[in-house]
C-alpha positions as a Markdown table, in Angstrom:
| # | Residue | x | y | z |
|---|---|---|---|---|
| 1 | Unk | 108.2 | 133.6 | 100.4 |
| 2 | Unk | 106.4 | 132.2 | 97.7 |
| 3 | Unk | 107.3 | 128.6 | 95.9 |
| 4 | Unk | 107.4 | 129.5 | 92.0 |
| 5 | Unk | 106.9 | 126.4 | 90.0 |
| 6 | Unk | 108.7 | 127.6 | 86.6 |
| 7 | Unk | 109.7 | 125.4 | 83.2 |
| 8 | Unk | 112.9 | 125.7 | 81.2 |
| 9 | Unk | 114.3 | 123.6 | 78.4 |
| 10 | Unk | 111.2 | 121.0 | 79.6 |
| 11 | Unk | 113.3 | 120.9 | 83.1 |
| 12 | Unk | 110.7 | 122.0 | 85.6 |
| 13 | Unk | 112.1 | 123.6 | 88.9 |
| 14 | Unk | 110.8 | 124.7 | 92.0 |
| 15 | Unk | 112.0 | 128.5 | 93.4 |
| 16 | Unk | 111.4 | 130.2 | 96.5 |
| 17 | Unk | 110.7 | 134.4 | 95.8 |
| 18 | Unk | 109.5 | 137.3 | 97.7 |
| 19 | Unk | 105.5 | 137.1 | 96.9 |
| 20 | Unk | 106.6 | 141.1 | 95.0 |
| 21 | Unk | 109.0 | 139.0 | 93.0 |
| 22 | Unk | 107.1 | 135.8 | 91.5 |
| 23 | Unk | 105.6 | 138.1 | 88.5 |
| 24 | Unk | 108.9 | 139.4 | 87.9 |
| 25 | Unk | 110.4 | 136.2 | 87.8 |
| 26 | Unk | 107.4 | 134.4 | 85.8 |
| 27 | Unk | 108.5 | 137.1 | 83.1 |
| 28 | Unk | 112.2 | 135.8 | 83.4 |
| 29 | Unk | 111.6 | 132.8 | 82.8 |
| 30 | Unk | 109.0 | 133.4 | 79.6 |
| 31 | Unk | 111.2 | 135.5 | 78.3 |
| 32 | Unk | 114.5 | 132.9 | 78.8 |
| 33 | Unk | 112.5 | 130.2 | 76.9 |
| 34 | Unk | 112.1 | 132.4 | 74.2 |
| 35 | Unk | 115.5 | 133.7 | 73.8 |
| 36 | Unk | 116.2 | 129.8 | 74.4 |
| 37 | Unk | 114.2 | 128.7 | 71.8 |
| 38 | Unk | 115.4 | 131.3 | 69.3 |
| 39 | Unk | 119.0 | 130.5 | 69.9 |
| 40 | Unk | 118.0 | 126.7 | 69.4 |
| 41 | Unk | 116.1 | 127.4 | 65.9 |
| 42 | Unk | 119.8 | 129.1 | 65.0 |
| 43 | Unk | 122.1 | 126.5 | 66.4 |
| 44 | Unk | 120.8 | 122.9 | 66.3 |
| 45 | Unk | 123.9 | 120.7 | 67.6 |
| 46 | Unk | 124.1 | 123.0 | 70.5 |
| 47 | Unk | 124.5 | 121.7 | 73.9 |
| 48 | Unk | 121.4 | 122.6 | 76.5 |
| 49 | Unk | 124.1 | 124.2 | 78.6 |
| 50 | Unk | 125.5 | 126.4 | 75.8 |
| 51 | Unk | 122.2 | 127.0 | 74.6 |
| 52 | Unk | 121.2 | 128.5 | 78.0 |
| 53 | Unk | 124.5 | 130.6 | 78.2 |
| 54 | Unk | 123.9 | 131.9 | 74.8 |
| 55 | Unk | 120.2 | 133.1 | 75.5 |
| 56 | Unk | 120.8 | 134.2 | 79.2 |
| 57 | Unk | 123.6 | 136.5 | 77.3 |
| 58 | Unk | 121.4 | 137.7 | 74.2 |
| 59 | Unk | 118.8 | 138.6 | 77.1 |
| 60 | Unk | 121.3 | 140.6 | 79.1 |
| 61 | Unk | 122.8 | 142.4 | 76.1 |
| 62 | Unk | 119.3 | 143.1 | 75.3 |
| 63 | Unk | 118.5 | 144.5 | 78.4 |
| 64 | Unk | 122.0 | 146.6 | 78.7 |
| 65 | Unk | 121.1 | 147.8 | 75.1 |
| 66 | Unk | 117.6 | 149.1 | 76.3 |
| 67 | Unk | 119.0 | 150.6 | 78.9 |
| 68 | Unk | 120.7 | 153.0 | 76.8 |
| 69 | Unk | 117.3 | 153.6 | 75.4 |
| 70 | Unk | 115.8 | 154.1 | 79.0 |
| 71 | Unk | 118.5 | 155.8 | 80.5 |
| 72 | Unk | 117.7 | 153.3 | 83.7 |
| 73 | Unk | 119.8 | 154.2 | 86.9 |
| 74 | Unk | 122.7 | 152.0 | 86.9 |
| 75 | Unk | 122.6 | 150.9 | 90.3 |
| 76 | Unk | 118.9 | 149.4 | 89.0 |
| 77 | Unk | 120.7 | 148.0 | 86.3 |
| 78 | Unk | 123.1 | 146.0 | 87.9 |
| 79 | Unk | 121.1 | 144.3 | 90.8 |
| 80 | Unk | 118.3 | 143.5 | 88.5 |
| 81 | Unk | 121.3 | 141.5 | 86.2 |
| 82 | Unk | 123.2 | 140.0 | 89.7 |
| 83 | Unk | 119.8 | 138.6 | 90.7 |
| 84 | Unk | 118.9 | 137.0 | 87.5 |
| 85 | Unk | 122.3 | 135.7 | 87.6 |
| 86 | Unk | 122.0 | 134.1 | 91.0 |
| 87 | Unk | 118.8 | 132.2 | 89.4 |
| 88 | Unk | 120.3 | 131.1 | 86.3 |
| 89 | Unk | 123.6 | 129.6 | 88.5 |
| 90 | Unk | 121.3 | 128.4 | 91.5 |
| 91 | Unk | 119.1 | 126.3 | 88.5 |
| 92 | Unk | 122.1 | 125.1 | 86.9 |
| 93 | Unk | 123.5 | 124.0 | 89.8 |
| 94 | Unk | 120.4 | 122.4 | 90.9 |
| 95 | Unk | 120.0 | 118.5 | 90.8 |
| 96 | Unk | 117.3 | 117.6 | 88.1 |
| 97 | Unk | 113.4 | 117.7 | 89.2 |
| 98 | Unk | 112.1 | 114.1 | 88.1 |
């Protein structure tokens, strides 16, 4: 396991991946900041939290949209959106990195 030192919404946070995973993940994460920061430009009395739920859903209807395109096997699909759920719950439930 690798530690994956990652950034979102200026909170920084440590994660433990498989060493196959971290570029994977490093990806996530740049492309949750921008959804983030898209939604934000849109919505400026937003809460963090809401702000987070609305990107982590325009990235997953995204992704289930481009999987129409793709034609990706389904069983793919779904793991790859469980796992990036796990991280998105696991780092809201995580105690603030000072």
């Amino acid at each position: 396991m690798n530690t994956l030192n990652i950034e979102v919404m200026g909170r920084k946070i440590a994660l433990s991946a498989p060493e196959e995973e971290t570029d994977i993940l490093r990806e996530a994460v740049r492309m949750l900041n921008s959804k983030i920061e898209t939604v934000r430009a849109q919505n400026t009395v937003m809460e963090s939290e809401t702000v987070i739920i609305f990107a982590a859903l325009n990235l997953v209807h995204d992704f289930l949209r481009d999987q129409g395109r793709n034609r990706f096997d389904c069983d793919e699909a779904e793991n790859f959106l469980d796992h990036m759920i796990q991280i998105c719950q696991q780092q809201v439930q995580a105690p603030e990195n000072n």
